[in-house]
mmJSON file of the N, C-alpha and C atoms, coordinates in Angstrom:
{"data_MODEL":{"atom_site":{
"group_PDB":["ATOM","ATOM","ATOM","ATOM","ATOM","ATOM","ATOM","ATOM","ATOM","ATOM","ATOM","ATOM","ATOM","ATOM","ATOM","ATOM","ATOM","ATOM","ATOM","ATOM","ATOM","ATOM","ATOM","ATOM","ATOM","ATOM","ATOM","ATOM","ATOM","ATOM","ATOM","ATOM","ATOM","ATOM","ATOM","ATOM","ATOM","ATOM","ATOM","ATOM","ATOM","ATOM","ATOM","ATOM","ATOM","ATOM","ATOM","ATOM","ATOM","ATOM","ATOM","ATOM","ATOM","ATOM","ATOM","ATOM","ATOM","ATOM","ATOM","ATOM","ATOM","ATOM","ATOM","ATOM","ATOM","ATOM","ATOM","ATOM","ATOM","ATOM","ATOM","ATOM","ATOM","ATOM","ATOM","ATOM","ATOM","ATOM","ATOM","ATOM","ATOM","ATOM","ATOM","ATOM","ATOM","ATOM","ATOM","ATOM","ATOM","ATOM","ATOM","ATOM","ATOM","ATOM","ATOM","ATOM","ATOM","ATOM","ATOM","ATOM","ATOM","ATOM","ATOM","ATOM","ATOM","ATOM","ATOM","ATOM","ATOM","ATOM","ATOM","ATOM","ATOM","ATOM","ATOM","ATOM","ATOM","ATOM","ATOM","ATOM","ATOM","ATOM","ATOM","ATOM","ATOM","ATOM","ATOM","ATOM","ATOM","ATOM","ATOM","ATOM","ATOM","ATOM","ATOM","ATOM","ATOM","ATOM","ATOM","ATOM","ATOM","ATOM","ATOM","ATOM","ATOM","ATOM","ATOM","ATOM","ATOM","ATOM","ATOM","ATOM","ATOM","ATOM","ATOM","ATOM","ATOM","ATOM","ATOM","ATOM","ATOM","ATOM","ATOM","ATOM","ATOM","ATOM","ATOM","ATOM","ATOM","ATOM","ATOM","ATOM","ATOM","ATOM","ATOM","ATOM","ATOM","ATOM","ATOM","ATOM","ATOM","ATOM","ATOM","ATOM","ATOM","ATOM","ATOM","ATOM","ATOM","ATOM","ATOM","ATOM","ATOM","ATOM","ATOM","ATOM","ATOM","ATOM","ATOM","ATOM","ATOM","ATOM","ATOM","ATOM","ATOM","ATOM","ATOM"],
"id":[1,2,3,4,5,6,7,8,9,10,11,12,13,14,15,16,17,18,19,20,21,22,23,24,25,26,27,28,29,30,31,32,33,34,35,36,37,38,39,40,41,42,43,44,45,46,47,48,49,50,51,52,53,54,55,56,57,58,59,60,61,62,63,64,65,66,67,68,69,70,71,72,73,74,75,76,77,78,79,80,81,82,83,84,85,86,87,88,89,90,91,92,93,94,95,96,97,98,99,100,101,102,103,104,105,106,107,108,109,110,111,112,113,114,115,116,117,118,119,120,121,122,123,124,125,126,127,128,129,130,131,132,133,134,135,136,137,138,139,140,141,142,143,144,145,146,147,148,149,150,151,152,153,154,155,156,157,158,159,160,161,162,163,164,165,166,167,168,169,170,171,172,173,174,175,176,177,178,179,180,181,182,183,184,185,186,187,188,189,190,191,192,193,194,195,196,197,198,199,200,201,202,203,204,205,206,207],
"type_symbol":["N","C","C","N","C","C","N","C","C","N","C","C","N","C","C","N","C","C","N","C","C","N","C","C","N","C","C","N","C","C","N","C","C","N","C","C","N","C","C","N","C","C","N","C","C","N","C","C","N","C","C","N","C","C","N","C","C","N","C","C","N","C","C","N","C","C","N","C","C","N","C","C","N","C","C","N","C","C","N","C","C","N","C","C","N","C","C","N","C","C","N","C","C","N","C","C","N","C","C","N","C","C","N","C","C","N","C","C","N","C","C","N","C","C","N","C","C","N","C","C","N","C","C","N","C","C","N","C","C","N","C","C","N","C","C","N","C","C","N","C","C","N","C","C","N","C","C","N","C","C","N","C","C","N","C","C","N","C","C","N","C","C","N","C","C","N","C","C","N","C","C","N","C","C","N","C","C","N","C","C","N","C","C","N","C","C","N","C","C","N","C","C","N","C","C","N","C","C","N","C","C","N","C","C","N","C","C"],
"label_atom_id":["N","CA","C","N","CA","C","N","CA","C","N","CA","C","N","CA","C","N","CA","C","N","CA","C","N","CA","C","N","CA","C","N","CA","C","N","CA","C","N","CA","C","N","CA","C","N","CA","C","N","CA","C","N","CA","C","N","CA","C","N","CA","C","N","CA","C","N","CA","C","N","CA","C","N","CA","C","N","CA","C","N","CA","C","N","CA","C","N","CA","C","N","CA","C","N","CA","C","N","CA","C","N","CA","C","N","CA","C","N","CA","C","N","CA","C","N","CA","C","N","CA","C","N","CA","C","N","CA","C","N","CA","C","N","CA","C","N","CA","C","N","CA","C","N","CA","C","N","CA","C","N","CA","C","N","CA","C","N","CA","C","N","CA","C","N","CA","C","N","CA","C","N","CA","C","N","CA","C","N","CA","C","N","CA","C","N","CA","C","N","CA","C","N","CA","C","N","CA","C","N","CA","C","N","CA","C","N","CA","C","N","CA","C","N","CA","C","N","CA","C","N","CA","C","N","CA","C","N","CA","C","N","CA","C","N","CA","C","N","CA","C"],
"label_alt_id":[null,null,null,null,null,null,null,null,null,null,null,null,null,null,null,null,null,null,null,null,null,null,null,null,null,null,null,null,null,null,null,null,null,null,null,null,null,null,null,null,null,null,null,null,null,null,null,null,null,null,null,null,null,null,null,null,null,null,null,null,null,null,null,null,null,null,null,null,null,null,null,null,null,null,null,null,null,null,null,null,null,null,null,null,null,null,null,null,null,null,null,null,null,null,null,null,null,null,null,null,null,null,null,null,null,null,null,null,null,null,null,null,null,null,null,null,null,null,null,null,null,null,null,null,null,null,null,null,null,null,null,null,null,null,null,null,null,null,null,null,null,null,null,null,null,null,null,null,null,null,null,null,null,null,null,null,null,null,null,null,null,null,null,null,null,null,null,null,null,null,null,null,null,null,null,null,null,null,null,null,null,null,null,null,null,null,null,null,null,null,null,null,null,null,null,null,null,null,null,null,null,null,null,null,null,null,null],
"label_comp_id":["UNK","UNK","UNK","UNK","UNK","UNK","UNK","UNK","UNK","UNK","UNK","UNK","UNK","UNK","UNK","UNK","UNK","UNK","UNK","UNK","UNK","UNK","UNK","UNK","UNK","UNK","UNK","UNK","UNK","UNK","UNK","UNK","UNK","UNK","UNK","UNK","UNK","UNK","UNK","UNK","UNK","UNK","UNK","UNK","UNK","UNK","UNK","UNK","UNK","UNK","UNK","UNK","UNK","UNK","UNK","UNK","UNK","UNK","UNK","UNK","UNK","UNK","UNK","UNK","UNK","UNK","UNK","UNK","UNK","UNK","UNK","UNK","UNK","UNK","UNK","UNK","UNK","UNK","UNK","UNK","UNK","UNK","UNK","UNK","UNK","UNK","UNK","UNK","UNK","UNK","UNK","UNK","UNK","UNK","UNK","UNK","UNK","UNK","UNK","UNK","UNK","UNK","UNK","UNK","UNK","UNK","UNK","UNK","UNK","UNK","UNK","UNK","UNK","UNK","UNK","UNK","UNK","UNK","UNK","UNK","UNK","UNK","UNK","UNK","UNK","UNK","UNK","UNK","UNK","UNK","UNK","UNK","UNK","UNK","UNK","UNK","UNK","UNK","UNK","UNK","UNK","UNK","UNK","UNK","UNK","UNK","UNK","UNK","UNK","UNK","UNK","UNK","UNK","UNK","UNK","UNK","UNK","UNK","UNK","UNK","UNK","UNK","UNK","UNK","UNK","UNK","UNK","UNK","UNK","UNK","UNK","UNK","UNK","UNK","UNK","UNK","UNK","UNK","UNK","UNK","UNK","UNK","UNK","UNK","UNK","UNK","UNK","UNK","UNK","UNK","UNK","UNK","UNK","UNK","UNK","UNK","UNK","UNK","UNK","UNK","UNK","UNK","UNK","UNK","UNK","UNK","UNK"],
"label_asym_id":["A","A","A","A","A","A","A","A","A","A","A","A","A","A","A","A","A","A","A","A","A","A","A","A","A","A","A","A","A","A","A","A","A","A","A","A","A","A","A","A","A","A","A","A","A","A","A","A","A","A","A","A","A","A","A","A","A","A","A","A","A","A","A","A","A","A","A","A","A","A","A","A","A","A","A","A","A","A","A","A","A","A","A","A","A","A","A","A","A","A","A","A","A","A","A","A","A","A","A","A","A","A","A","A","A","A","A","A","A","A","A","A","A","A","A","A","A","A","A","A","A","A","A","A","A","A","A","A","A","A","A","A","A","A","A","A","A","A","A","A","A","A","A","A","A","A","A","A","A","A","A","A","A","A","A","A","A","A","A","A","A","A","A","A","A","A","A","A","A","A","A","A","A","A","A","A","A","A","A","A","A","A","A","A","A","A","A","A","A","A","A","A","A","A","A","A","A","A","A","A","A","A","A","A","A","A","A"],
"label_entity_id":["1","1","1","1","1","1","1","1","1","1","1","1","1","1","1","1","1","1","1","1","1","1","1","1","1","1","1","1","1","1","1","1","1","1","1","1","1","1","1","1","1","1","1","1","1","1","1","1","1","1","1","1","1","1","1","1","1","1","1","1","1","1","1","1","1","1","1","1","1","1","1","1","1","1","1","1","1","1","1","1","1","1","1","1","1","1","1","1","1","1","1","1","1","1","1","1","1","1","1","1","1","1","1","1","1","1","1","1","1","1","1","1","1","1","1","1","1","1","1","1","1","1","1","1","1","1","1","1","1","1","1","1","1","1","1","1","1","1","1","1","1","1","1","1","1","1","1","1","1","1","1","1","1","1","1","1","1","1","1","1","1","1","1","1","1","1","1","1","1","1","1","1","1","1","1","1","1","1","1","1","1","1","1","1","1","1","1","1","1","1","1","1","1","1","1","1","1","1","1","1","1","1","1","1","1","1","1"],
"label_seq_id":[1,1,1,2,2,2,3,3,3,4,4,4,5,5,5,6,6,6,7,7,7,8,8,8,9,9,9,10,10,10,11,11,11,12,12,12,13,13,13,14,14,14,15,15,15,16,16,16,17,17,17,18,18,18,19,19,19,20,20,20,21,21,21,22,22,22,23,23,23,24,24,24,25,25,25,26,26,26,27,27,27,28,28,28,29,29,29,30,30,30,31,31,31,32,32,32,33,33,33,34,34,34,35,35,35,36,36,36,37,37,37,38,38,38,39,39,39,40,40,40,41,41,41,42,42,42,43,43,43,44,44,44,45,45,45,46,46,46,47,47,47,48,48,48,49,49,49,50,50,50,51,51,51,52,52,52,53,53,53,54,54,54,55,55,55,56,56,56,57,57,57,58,58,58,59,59,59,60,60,60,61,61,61,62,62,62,63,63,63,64,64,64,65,65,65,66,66,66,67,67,67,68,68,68,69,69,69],
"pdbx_PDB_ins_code":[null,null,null,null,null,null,null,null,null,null,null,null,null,null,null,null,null,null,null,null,null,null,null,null,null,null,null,null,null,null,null,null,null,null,null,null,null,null,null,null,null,null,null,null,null,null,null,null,null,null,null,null,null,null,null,null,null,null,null,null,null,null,null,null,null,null,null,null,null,null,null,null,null,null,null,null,null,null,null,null,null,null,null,null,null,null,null,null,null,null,null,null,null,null,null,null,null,null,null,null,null,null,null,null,null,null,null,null,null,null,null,null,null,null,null,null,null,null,null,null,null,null,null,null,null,null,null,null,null,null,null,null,null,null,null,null,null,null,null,null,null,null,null,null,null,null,null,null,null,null,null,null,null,null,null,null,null,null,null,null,null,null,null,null,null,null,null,null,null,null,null,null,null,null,null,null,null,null,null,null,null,null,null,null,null,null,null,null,null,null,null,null,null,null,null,null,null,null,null,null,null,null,null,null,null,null,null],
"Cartn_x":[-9.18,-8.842,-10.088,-9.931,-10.798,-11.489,-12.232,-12.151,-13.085,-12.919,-13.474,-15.445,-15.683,-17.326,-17.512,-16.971,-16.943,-16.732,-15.885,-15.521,-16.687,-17.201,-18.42,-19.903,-20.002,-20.482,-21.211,-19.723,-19.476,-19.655,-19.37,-19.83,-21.278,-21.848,-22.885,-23.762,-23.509,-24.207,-24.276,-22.858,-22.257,-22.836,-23.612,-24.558,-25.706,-26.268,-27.653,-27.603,-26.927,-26.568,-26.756,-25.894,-25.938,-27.43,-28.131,-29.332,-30.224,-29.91,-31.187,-30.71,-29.464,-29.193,-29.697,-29.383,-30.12,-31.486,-32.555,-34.018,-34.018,-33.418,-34.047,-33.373,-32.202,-31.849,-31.296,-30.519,-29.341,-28.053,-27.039,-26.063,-25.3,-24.602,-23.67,-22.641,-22.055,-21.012,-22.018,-23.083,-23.909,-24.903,-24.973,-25.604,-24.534,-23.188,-21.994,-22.04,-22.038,-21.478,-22.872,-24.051,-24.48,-25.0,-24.57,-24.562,-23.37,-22.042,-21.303,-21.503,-22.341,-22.482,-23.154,-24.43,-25.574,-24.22,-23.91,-22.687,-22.008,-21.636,-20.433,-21.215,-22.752,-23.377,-23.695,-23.679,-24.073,-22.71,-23.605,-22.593,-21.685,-22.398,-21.711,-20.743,-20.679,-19.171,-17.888,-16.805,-15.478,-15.235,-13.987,-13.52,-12.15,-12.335,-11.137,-10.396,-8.979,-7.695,-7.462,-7.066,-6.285,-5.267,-4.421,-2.38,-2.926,-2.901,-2.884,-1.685,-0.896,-0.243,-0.693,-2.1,-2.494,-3.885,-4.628,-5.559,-5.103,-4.234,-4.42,-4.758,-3.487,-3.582,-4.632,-5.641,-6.621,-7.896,-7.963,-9.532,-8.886,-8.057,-7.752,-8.163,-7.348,-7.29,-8.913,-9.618,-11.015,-11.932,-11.518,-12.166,-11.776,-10.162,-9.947,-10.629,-10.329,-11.161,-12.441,-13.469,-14.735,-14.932,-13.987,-13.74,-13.64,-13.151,-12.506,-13.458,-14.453,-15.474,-16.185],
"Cartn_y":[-65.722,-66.576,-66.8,-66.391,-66.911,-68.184,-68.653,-70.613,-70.067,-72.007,-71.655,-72.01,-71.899,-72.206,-70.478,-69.99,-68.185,-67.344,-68.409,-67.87,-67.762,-68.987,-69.363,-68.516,-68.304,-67.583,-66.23,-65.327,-64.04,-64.068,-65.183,-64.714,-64.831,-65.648,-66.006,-64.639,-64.14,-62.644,-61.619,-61.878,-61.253,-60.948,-62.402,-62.295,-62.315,-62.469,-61.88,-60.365,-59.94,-58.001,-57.769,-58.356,-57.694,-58.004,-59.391,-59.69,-58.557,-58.23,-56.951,-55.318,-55.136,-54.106,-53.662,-55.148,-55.3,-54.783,-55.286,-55.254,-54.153,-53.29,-52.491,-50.967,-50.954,-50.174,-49.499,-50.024,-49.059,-49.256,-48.381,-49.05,-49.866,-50.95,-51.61,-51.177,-50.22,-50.207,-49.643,-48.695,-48.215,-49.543,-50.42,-51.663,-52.724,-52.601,-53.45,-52.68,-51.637,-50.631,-50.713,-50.795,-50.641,-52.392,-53.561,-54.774,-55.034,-54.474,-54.496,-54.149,-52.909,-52.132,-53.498,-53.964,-54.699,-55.833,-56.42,-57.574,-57.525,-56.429,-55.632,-55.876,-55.751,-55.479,-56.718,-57.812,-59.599,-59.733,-60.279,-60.329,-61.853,-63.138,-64.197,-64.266,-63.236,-63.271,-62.677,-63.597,-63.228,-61.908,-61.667,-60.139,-60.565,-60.06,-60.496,-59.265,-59.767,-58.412,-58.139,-57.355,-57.106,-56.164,-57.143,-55.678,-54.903,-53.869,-52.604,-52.447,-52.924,-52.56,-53.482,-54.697,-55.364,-54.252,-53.657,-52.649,-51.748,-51.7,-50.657,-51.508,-52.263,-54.309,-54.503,-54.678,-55.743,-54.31,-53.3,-52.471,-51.362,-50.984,-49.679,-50.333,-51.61,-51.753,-51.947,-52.693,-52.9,-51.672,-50.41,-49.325,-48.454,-48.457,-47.558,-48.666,-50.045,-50.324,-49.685,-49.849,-49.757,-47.902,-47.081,-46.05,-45.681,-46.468,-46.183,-46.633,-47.311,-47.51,-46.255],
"Cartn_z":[261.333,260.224,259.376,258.249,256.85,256.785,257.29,257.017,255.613,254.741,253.765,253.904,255.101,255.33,255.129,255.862,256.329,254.948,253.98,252.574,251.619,251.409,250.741,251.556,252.599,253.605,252.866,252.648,252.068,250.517,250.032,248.017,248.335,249.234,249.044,249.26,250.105,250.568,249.782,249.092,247.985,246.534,246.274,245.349,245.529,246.629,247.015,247.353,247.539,247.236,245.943,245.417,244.005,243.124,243.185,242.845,243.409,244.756,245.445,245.061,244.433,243.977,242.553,241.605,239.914,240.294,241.103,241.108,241.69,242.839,243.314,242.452,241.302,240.597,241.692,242.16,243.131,242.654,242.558,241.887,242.932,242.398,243.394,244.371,243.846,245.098,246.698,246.285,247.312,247.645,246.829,247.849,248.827,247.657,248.716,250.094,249.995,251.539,252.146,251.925,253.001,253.435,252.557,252.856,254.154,253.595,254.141,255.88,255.602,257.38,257.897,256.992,257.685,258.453,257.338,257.995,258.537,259.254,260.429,261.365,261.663,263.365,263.547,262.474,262.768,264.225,265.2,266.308,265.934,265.569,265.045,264.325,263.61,262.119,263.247,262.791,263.28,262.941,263.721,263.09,261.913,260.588,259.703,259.841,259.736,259.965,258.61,257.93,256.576,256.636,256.818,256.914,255.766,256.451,255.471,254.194,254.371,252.991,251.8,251.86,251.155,250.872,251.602,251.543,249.914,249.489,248.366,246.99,247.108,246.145,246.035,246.928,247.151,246.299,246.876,246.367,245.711,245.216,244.087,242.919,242.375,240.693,240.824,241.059,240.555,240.824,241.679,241.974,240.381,239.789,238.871,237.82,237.43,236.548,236.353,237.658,237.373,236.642,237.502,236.897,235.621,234.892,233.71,232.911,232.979,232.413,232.332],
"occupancy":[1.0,1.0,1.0,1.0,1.0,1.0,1.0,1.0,1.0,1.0,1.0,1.0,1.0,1.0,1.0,1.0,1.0,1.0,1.0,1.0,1.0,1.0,1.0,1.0,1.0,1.0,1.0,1.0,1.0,1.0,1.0,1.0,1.0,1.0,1.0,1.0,1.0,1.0,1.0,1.0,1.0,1.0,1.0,1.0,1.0,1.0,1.0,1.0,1.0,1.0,1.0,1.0,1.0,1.0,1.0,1.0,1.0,1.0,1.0,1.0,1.0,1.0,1.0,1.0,1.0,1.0,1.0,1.0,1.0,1.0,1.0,1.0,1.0,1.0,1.0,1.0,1.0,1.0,1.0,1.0,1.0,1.0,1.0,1.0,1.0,1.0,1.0,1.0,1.0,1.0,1.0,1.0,1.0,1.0,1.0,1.0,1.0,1.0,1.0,1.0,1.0,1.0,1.0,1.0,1.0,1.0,1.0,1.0,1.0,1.0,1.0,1.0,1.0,1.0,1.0,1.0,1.0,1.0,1.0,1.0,1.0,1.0,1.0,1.0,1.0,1.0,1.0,1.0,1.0,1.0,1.0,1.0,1.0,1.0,1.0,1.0,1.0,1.0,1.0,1.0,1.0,1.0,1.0,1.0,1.0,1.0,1.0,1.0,1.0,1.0,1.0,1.0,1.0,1.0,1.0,1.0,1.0,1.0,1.0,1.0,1.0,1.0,1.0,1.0,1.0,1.0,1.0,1.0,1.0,1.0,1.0,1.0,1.0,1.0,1.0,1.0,1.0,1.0,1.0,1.0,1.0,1.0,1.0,1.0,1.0,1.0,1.0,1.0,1.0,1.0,1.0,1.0,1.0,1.0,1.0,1.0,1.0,1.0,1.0,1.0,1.0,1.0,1.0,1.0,1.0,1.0,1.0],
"B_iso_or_equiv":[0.0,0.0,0.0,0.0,0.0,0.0,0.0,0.0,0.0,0.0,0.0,0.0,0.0,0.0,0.0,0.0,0.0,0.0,0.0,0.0,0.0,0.0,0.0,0.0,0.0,0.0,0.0,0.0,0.0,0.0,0.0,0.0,0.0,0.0,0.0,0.0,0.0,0.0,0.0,0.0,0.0,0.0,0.0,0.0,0.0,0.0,0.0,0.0,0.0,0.0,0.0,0.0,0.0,0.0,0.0,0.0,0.0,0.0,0.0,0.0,0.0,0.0,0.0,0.0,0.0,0.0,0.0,0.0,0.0,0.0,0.0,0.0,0.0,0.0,0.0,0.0,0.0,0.0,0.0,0.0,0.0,0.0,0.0,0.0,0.0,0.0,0.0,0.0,0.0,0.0,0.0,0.0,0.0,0.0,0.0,0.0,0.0,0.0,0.0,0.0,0.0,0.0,0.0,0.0,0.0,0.0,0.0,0.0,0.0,0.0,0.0,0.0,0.0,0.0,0.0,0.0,0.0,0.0,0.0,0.0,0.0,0.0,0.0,0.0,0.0,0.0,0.0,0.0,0.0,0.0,0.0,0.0,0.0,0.0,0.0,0.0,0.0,0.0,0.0,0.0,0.0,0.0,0.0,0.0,0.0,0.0,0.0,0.0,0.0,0.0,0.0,0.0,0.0,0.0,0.0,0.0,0.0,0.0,0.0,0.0,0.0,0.0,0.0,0.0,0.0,0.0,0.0,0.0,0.0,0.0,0.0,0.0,0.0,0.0,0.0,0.0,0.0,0.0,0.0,0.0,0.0,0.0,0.0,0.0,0.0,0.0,0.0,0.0,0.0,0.0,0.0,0.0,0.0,0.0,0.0,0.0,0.0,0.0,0.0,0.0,0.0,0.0,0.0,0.0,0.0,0.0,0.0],
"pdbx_formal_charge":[null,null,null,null,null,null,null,null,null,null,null,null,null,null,null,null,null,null,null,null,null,null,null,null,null,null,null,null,null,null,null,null,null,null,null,null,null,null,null,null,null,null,null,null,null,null,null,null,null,null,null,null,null,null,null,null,null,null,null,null,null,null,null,null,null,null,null,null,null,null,null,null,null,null,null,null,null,null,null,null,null,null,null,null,null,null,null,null,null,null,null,null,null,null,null,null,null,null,null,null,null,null,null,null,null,null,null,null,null,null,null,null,null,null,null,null,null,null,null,null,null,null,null,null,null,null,null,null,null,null,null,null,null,null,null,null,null,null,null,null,null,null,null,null,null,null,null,null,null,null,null,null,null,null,null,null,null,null,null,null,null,null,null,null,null,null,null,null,null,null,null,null,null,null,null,null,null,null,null,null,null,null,null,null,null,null,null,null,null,null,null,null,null,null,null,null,null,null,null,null,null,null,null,null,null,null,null],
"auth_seq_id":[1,1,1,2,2,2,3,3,3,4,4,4,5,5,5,6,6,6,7,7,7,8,8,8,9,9,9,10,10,10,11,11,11,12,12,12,13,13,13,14,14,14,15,15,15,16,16,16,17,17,17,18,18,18,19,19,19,20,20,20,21,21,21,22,22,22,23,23,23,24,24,24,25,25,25,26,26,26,27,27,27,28,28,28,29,29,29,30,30,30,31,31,31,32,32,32,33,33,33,34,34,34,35,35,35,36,36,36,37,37,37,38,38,38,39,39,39,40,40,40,41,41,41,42,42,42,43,43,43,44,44,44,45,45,45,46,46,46,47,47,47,48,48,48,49,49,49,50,50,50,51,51,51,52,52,52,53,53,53,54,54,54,55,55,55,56,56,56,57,57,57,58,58,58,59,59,59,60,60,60,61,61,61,62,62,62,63,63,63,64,64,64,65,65,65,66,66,66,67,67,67,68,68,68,69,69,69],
"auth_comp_id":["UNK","UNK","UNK","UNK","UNK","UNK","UNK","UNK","UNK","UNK","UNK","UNK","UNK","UNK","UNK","UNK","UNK","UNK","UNK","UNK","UNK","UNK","UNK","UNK","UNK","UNK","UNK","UNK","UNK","UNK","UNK","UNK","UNK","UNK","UNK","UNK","UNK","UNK","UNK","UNK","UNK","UNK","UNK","UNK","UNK","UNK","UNK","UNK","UNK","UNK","UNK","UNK","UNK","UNK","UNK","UNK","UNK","UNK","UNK","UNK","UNK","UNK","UNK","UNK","UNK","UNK","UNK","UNK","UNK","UNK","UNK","UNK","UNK","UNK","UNK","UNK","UNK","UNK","UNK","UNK","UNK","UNK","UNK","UNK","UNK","UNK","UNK","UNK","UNK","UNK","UNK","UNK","UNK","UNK","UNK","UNK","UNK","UNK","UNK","UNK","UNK","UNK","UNK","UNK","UNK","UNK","UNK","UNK","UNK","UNK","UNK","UNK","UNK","UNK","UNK","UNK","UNK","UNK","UNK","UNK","UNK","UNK","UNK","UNK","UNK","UNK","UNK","UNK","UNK","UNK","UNK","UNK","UNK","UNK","UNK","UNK","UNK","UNK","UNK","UNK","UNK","UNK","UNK","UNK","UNK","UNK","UNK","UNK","UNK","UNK","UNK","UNK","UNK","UNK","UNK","UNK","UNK","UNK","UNK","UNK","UNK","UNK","UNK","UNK","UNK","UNK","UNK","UNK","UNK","UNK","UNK","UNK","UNK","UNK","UNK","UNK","UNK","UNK","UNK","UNK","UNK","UNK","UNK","UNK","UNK","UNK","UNK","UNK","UNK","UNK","UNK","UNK","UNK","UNK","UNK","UNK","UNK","UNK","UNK","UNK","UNK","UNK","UNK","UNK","UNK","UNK","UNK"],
"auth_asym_id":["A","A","A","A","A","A","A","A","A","A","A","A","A","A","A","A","A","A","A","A","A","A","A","A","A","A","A","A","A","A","A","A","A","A","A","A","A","A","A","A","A","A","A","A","A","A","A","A","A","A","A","A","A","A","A","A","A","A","A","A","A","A","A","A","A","A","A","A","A","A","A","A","A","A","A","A","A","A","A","A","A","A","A","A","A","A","A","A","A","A","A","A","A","A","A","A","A","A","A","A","A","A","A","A","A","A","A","A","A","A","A","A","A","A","A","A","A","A","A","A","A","A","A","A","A","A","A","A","A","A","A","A","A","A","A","A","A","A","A","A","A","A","A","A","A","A","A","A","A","A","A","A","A","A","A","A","A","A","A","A","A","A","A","A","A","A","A","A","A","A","A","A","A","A","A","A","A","A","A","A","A","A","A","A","A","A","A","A","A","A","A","A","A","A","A","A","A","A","A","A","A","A","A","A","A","A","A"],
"auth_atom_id":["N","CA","C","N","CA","C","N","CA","C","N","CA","C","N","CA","C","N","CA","C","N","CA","C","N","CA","C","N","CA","C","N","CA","C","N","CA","C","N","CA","C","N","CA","C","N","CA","C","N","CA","C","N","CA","C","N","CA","C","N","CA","C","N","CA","C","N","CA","C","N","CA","C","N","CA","C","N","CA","C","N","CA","C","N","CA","C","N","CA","C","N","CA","C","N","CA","C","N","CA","C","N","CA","C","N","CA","C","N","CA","C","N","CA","C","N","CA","C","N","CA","C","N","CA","C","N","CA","C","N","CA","C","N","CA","C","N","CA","C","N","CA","C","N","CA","C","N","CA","C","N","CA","C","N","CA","C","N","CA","C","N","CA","C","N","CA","C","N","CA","C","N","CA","C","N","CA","C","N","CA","C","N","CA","C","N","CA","C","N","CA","C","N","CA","C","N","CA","C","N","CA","C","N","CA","C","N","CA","C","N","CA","C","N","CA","C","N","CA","C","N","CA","C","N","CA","C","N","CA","C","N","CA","C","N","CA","C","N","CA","C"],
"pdbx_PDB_model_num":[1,1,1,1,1,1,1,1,1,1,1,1,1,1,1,1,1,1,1,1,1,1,1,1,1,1,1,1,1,1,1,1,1,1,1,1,1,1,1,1,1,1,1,1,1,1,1,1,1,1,1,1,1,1,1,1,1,1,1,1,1,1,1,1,1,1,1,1,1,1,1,1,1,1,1,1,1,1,1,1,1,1,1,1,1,1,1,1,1,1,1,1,1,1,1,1,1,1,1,1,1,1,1,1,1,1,1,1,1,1,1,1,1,1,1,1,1,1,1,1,1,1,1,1,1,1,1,1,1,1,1,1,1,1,1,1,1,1,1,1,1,1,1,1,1,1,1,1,1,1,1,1,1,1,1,1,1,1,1,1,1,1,1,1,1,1,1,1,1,1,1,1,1,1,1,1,1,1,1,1,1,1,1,1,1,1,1,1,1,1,1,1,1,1,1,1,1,1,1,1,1,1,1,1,1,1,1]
}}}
């Protein structure tokens, strides 16, 4: 379960990625993924489930947006 400490948690990381991606000129999605790995081996963070039929909803439109740019 999501709590909202765990919520605020994740933007927060969220924008300290992206601040270390601006400075270090990496583009973002290759700093989300490898933020992402770092935050997968933290043994403290819960495991979050996501039903896959929300998996396409949730990361296609903002993947073809960014695309379409």
């Amino acid at each position: 379960m999501l709590t909202p400490d765990l919520f605020i948690g994740f933007l927060i990381a969220l924008c300290i990625i992206a601040l270390l991606a601006k400075r270090t000129h990496i583009s973002y999605p290759v700093a989300f993924l490898l933020g992402g790995l770092a935050l997968g081996f933290v043994p403290q963070i819960p495991k979050i489930h996501i039903p896959s039929q929300y998996m396409l909803a949730i990361f296609l439109p903002p993947l073809l947006m960014d695309g379409a740019f």
